[in-house]
C-alpha positions in Angstrom: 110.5 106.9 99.2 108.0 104.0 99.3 106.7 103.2 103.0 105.3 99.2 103.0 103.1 97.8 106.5 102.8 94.4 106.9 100.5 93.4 109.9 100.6 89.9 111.2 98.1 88.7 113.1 97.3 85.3 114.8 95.1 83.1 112.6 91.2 82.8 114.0 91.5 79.0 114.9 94.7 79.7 117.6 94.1 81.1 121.2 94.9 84.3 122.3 96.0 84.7 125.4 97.3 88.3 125.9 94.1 89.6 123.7 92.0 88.2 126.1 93.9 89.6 129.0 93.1 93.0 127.7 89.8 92.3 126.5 89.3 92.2 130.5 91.3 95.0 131.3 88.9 97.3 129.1 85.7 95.9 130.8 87.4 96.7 134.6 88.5 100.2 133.2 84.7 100.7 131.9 84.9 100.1 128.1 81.9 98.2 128.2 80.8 96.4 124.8 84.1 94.9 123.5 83.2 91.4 122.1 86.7 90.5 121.3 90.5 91.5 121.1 93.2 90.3 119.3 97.1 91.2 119.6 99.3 91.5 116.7 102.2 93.4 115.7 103.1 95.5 112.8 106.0 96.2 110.8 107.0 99.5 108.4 109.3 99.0 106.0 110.3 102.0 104.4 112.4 101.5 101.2 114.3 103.8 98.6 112.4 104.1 95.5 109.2 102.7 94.1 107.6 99.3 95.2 107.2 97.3 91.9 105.8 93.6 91.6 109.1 92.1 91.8 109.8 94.0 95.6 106.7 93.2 96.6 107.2 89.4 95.6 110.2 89.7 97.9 108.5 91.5 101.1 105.7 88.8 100.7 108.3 86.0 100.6 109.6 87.8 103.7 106.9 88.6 105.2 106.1 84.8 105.0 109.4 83.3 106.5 111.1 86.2 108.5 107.9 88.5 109.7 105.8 85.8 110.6 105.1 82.0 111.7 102.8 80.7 109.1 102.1 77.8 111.1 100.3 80.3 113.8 99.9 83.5 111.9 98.7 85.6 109.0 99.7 88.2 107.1 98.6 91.7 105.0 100.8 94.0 102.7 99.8 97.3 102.4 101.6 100.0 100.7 101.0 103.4 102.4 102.2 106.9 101.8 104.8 108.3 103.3 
């Protein structure tokens, strides 16, 4: 079994409103010295078999159209072990 993250993540250039609400949070709850936080989410596909060029053409091209907005958002691959 092959296990496959993508993490999508809002691009640099568009606002973040929820990271910023928790970027306060952490300075009320004493965390002090966070410069920044961004939200994202994270998805694990895990698949039967090996992940070969062809599959991982196919998760990018999903990854691009079903996992994220590419309008708003960016994407990494990254095959783990399972």
């Amino acid at each position: 079994m092959a296990r496959v993250v993508v993490d999508v993540m809002l691009k640099p250039e568009i606002l973040d409103p929820q990271g910023k609400a928790v970027e306060g949070a952490l300075g009320r709850l004493g965390l002090a010295g966070v410069e920044g936080v961004r939200q994202g989410k994270t998805f694990t596909l895990d698949l039967d078999g090996a992940v070969d060029e062809a599959r991982l053409a196919q998760i990018h091209e999903l990854a691009g159209s079903l996992l994220s907005n590419p309008v708003i958002e960016d994407y990494v691959i990254r095959e783990v072990s399972s």
